[in-house]
KEMARGU-142709 format. One record per residue (C-alpha): residue number from 0; x, y, z. Coordinates in nm, 2 decimals. Example, Ala and Ser with C-alpha at 12.3 -4.5 7.8 and 13.67 -1.06 7.14 Angstrom:
# residues 2
0 / 1.23 / -0.45 / 0.78
1 / 1.37 / -0.11 / 0.71
END
This chain:
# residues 405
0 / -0.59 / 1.65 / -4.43
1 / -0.55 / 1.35 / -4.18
2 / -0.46 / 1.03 / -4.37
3 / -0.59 / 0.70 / -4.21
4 / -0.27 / 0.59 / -4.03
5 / -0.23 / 0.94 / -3.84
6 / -0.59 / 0.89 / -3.75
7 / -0.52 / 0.57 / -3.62
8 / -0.23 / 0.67 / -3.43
9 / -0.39 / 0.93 / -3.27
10 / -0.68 / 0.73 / -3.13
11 / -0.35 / 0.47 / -2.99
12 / -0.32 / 0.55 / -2.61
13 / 0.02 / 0.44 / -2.65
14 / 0.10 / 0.68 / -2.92
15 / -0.04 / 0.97 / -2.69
16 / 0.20 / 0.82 / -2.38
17 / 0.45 / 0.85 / -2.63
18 / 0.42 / 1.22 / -2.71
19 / 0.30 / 1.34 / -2.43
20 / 0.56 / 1.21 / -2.22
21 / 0.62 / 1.46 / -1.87
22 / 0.21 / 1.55 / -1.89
23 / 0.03 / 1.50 / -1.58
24 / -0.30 / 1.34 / -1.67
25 / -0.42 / 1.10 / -2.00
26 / -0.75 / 0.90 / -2.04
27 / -0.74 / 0.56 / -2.15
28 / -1.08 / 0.37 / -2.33
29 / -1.10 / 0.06 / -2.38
30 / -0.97 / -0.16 / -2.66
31 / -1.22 / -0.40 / -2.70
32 / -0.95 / -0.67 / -2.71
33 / -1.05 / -0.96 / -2.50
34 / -0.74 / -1.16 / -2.51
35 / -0.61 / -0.89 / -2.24
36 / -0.28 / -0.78 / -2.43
37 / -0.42 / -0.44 / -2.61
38 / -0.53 / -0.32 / -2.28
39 / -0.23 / -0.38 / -2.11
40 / -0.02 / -0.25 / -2.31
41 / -0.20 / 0.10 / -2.35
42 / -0.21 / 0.10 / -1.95
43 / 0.17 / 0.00 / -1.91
44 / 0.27 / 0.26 / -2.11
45 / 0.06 / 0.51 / -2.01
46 / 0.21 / 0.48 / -1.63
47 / 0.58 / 0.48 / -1.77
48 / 0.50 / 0.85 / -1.85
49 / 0.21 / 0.97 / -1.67
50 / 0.13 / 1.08 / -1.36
51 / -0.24 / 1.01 / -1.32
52 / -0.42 / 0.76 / -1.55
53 / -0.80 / 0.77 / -1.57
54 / -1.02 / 0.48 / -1.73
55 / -1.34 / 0.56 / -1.88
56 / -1.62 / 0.34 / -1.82
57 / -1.59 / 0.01 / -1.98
58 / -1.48 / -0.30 / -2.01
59 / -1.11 / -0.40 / -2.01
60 / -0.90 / -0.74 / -2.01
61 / -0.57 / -0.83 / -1.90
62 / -0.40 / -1.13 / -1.94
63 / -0.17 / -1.03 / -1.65
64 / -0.17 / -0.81 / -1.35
65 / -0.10 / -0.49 / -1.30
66 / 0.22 / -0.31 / -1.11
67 / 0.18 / 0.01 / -1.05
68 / 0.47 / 0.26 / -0.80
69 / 0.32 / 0.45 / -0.55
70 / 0.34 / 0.76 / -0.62
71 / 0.12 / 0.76 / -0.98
72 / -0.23 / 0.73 / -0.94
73 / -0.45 / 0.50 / -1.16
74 / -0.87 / 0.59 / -1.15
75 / -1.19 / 0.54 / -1.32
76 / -1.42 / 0.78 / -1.37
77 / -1.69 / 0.56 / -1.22
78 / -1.76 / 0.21 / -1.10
79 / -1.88 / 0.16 / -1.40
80 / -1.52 / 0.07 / -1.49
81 / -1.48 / -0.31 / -1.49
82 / -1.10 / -0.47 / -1.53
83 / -1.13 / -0.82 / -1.62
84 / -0.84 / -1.03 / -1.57
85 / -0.76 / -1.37 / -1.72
86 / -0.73 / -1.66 / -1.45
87 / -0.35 / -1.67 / -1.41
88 / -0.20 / -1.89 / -1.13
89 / -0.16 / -1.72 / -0.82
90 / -0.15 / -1.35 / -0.99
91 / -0.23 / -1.01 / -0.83
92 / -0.44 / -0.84 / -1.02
93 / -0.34 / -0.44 / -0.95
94 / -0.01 / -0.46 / -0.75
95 / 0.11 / -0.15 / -0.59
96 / 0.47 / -0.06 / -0.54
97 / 0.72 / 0.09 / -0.27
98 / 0.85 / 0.40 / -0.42
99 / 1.07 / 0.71 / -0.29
100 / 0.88 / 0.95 / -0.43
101 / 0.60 / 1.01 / -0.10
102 / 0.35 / 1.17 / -0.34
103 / -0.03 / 1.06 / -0.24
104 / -0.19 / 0.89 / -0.45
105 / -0.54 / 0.75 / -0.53
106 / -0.69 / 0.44 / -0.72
107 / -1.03 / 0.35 / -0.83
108 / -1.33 / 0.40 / -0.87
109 / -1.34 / 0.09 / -1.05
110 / -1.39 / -0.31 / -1.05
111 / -1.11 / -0.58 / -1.09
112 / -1.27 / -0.90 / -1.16
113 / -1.13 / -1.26 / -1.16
114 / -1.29 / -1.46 / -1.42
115 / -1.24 / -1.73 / -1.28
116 / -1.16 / -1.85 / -0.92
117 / -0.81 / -1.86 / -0.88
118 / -0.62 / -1.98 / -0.54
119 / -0.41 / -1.75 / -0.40
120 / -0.50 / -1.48 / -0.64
121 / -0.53 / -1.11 / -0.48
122 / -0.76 / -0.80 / -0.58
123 / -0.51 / -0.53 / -0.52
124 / -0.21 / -0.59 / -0.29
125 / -0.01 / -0.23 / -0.13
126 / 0.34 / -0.47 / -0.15
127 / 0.62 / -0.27 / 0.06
128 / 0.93 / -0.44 / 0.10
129 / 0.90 / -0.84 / 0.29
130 / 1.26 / -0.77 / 0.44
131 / 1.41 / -0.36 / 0.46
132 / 1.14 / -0.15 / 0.69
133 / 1.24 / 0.17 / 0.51
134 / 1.13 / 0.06 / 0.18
135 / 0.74 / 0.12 / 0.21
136 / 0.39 / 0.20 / -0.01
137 / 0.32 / 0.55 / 0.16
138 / 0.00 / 0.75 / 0.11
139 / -0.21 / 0.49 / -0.12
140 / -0.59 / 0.56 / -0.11
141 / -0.79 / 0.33 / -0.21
142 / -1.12 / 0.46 / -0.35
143 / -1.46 / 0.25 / -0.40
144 / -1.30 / -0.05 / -0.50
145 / -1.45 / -0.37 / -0.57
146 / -1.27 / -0.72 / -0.63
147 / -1.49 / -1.03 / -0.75
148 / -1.35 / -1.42 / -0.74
149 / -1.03 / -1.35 / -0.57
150 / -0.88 / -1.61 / -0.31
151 / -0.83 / -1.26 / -0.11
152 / -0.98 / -0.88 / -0.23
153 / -0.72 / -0.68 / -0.05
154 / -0.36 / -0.76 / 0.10
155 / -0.13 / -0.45 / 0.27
156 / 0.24 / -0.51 / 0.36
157 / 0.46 / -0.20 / 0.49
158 / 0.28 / 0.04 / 0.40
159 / 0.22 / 0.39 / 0.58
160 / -0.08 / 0.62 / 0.57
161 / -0.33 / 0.44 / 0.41
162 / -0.67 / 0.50 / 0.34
163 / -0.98 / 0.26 / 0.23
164 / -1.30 / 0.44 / 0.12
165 / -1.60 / 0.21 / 0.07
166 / -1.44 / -0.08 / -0.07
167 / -1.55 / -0.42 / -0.09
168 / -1.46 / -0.80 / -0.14
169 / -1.67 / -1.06 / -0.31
170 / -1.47 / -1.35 / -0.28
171 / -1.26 / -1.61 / -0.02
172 / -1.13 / -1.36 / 0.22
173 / -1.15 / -0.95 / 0.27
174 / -0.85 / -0.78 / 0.35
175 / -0.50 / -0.83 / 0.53
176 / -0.30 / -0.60 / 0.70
177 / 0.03 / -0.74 / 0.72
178 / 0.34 / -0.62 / 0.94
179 / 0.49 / -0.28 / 0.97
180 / 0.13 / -0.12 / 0.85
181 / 0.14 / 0.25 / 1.06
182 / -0.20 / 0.44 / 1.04
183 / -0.44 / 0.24 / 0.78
184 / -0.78 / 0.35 / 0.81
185 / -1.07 / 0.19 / 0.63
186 / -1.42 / 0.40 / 0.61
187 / -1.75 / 0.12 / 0.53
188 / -1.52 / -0.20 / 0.40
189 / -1.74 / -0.45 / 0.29
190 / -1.68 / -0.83 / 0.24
191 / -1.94 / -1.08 / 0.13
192 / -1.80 / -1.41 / 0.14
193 / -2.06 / -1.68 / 0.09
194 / -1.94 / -1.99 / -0.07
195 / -2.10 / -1.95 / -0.39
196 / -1.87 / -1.63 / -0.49
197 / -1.57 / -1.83 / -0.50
198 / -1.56 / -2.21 / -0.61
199 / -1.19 / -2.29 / -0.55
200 / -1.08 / -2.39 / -0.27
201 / -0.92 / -2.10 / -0.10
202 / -0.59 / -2.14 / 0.01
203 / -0.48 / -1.76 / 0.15
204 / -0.53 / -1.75 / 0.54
205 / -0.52 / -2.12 / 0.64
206 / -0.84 / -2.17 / 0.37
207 / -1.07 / -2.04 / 0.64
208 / -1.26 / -1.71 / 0.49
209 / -1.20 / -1.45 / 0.70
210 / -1.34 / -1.09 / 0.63
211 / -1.02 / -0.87 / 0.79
212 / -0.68 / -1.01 / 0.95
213 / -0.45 / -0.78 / 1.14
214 / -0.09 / -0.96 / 1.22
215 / 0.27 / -0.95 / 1.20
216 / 0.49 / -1.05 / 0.97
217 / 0.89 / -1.17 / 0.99
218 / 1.09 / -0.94 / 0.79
219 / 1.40 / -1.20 / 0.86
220 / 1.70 / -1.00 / 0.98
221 / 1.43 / -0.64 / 1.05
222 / 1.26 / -0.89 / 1.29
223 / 0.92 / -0.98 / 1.30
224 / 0.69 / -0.62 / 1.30
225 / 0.32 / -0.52 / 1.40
226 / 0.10 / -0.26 / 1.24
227 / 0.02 / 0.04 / 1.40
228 / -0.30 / 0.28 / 1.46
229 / -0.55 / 0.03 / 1.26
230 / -0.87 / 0.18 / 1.26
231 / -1.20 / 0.03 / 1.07
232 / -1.52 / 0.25 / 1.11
233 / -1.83 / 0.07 / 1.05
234 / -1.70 / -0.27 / 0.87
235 / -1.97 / -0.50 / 0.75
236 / -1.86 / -0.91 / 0.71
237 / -2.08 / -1.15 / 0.51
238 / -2.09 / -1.51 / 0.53
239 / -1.70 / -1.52 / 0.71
240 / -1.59 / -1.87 / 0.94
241 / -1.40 / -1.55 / 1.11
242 / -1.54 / -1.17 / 1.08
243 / -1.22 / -1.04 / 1.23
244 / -0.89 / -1.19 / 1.36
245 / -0.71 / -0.92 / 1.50
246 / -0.40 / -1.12 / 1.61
247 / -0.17 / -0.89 / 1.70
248 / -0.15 / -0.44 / 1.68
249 / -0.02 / -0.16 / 1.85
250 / -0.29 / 0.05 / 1.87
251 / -0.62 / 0.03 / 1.73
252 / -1.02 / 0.02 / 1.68
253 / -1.37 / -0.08 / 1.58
254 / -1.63 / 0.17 / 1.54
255 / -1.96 / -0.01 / 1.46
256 / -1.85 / -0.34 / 1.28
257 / -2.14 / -0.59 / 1.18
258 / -2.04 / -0.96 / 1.16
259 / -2.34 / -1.15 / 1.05
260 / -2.38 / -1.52 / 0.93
261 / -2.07 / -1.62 / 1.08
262 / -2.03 / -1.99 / 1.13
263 / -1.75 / -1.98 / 1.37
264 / -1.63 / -1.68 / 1.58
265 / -1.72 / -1.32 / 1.51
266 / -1.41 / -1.12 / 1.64
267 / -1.08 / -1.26 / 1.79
268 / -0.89 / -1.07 / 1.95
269 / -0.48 / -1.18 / 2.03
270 / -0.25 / -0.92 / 2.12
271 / -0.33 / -0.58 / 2.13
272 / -0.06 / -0.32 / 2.32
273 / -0.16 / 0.00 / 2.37
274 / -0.53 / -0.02 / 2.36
275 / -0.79 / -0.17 / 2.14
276 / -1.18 / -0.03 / 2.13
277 / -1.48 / -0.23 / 2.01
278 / -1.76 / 0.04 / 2.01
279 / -2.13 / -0.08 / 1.89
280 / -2.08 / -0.40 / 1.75
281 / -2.32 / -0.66 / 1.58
282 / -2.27 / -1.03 / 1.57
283 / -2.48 / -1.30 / 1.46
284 / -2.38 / -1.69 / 1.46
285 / -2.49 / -1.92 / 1.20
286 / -2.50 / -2.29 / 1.23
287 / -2.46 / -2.55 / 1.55
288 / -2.07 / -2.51 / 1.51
289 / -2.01 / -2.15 / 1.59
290 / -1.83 / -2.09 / 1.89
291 / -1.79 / -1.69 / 2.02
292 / -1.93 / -1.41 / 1.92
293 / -1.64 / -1.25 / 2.06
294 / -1.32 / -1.40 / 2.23
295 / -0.99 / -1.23 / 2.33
296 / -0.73 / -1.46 / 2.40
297 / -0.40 / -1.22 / 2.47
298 / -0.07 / -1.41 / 2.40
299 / 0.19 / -1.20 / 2.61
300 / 0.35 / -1.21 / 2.95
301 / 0.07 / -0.93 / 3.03
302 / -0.12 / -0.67 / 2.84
303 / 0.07 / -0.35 / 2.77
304 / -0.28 / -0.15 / 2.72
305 / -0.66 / -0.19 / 2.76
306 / -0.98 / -0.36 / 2.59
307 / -1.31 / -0.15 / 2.57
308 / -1.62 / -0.31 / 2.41
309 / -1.87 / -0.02 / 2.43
310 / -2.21 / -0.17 / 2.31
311 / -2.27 / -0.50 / 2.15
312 / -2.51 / -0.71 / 2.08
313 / -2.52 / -1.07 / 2.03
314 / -2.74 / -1.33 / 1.87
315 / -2.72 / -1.64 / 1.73
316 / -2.95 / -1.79 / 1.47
317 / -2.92 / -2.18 / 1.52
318 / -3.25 / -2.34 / 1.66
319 / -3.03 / -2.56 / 1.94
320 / -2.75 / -2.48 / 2.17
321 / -2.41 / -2.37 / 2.01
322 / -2.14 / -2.65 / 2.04
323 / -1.79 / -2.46 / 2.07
324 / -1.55 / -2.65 / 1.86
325 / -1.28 / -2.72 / 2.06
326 / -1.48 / -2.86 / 2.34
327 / -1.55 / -2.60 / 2.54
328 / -1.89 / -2.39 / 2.61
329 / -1.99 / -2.12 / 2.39
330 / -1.97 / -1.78 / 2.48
331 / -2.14 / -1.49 / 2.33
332 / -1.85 / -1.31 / 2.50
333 / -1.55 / -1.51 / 2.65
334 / -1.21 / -1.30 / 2.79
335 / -0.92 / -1.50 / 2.88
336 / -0.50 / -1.55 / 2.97
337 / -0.41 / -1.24 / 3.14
338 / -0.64 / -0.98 / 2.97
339 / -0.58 / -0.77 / 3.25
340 / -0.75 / -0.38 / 3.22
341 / -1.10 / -0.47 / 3.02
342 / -1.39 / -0.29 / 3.04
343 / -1.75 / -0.42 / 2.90
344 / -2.05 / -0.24 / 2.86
345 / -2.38 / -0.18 / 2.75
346 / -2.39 / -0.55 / 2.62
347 / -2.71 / -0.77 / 2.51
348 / -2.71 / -1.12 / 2.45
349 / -2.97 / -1.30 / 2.26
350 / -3.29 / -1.02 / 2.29
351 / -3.42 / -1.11 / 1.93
352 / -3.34 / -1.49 / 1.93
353 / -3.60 / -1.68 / 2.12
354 / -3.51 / -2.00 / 2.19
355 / -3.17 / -2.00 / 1.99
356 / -2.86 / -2.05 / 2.27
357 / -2.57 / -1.97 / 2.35
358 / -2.41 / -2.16 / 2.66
359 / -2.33 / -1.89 / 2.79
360 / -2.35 / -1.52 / 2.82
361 / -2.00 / -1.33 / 2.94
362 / -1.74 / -1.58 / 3.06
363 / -1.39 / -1.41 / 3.23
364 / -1.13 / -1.68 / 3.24
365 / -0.79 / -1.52 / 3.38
366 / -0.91 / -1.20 / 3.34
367 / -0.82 / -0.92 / 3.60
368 / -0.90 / -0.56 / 3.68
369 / -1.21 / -0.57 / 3.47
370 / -1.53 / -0.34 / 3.47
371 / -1.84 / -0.48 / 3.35
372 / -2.10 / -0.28 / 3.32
373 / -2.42 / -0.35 / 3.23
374 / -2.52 / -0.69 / 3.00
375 / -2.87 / -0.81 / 2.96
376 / -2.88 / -1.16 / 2.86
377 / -3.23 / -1.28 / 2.76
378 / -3.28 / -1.61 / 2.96
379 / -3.41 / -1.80 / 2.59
380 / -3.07 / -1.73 / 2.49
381 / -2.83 / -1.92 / 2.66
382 / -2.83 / -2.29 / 2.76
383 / -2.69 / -2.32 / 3.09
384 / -2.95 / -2.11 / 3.32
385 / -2.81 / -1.77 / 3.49
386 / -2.51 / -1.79 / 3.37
387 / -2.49 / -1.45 / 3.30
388 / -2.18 / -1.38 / 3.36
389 / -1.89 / -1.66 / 3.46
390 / -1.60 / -1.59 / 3.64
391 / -1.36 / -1.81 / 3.65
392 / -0.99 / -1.78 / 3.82
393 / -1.02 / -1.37 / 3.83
394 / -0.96 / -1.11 / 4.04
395 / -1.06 / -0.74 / 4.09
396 / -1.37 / -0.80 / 3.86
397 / -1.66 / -0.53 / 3.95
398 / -1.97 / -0.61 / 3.81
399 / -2.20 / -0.37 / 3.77
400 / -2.61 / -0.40 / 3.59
401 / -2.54 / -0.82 / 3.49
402 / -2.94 / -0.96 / 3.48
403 / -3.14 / -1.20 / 3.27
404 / -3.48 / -1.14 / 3.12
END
């Protein structure tokens, strides 16, 4: 006969950690404890000993985040998994290690919501070492995660081989991938980042929302490092000042992003050695103060690779001219400082927005050996007339199919 206590301890995910120590796999349900410190507990000790922790659907509170090494895997066995976490200043929800075990590992499916907005608060974070390159977060997928209220949903820091499978961000800002990053892929990422989601004032990427940021970062005496072989197929951006601010990678591309309601530039590009394609993109500008729907503005002595933007379109959905912020005209495409070796083509400006403008349609400004090939601006859509395509200081620029309608 089971007495009480035996019965309670058996139901204890802790207890079961306990005993069952070395196992590969426990299931954790929730406590029902809102303060957050039942929940915690059970999951913190069910990592110590396990090798895969899976959540069944419920509700679960934390009154701190989570840290998690690399090589264990946490999941839900749905999205129907929601991790509520108490607001905490500056706190990372699910924090994921560097370990030297190089097991793969997965996370999610599951939710990690901030119940309140917190500034500089992160969703999940892939934190590698900020100062020794060897010491990295290797082979982290990240499975249909969502992160709600969060200054930033996602944040990746030397960390190799990593995958991102339909996840999404409802907050501030989307994701950052942040120095010595070597072949991060992300399949349908999703960031919807209207004001309403989060009411602080955000505070991570120079408070301007921004859906993904590629960059580098300065390890100290390592040096400052880049990622590596980025790629983002079909990325979706919601509401953004900035869809994408690809400052700086060595290797990398775009396969069918959609920036929409973007109230300042839609992709900018910086550096971007060894190649970067943009194939089939969408952007649409919102409000008088949006600038580009595209600009790439490469930093170096001279480009060490190419730029390809295989099919875009462009519109804008303000009712007058676009005024570019820093004084200049807009562009719904605008290439400049020695971005040498581009090719454009199969581009449409403005074809479903009537009388809504650009000023103008492609501008190259210091752009050489460039191929454009075929853009179609509709007339209605930009505000200084034929200025299809501007060239301005450029050499060796062949273009090719460049009409209004």
């Amino acid at each position: 006969m089971i007495n009480f206590r035996d019965l309670l301890a058996f139901l204890n995910p802790i207890w079961h950690a306990q005993q069952h120590a070395g196992m590969g796999l426990v299931y954790l349900f929730p406590s029902g404890d809102t303060s957050g410190a039942k929940d915690y507990a059970a999951i913190s000790a069910a990592l110590s000993v396990y090798q895969t922790v899976v959540l069944t659907d419920g509700s679960y509170y934390f009154n701190q985040g989570i840290t998690v090494p690399c090589h264990k895997s946490l999941k839900g066995v749905s999205q129907n998994v929601v991790l509520n976490f108490t607001p905490i200043t500056a706190y990372t929800a699910l924090q994921i290690t560097a370990s030297a075990n190089t097991t793969f590992s997965e996370y999610g499916p599951f939710q990690l919501v901030s119940l309140a907005s917190v500034p500089g608060s992160i969703g999940v974070a892939l934190n590698g070492s900020a100062s020794v390159l060897t010491t990295v977060v290797y082979g982290v997928t990240l499975n249909r995660i969502k992160t709600y209220q969060f200054d930033l949903g996602f944040y990746a820091r030397t960390a190799l081989h990593t995958k991102m499978l339909k996840c999404s961000a409802f907050g501030a800002s989307g994701v950052v991938i942040d120095g010595q990053c070597v072949d991060f892929v992300a399949d349908d990422f999703y960031a919807y980042l209207q004001a309403a989601v989060f009411g602080a004032t955000p505070t991570i990427n120079g408070g301007v929302k921004t859906g993904i940021v590629v960059q580098s970062y300065n390890y100290g005496a390592a040096g400052t490092q880049r990622p590596e072989d980025v790629h983002f197929n079909h990325p979706q951006v919601l509401g953004a000042a900035k869809g994408i601010n690809w400052i700086t990678c060595l290797y990398g591309s775009l396969f069918a992003p959609v920036m929409d309601y973007i109230t300042d530039i839609g992709i900018y590009v910086g550096n971007y050695d060894g190649g970067l394609q943009i194939k089939n993109l969408y952007v649409g500008l919102s409000g008088t103060s949006a600038e580009y729907g595209l600009l790439s503005e490469y930093k170096a002595a001279a480009p060490a690779g190419y730029l390809d933007i295989d099919g875009a379109a462009f519109e804008a959905y303000t009712n007058t001219a676009l005024a570019s912020a820093s004084g200049g005209a807009s562009a719904a495409i605008w290439i400049k400082n020695k971005n040498d070796t581009t090719r454009i083509r199969s581009v449409c400006v403005g074809l479903n927005s009537g009388s809504n403008k650009y000023s103008r349609g492609v501008w190259l400004d210091h752009c050489d050996d460039s191929i454009i090939d075929g853009v179609k601006v509709a007339n209605a859509a930009i505000a200084n007339a034929g200025e299809y395509l501007v060239n301005t200081n450029a050499t060796n620029v062949i273009p090719r199919g460049v009409y209004g309608v």
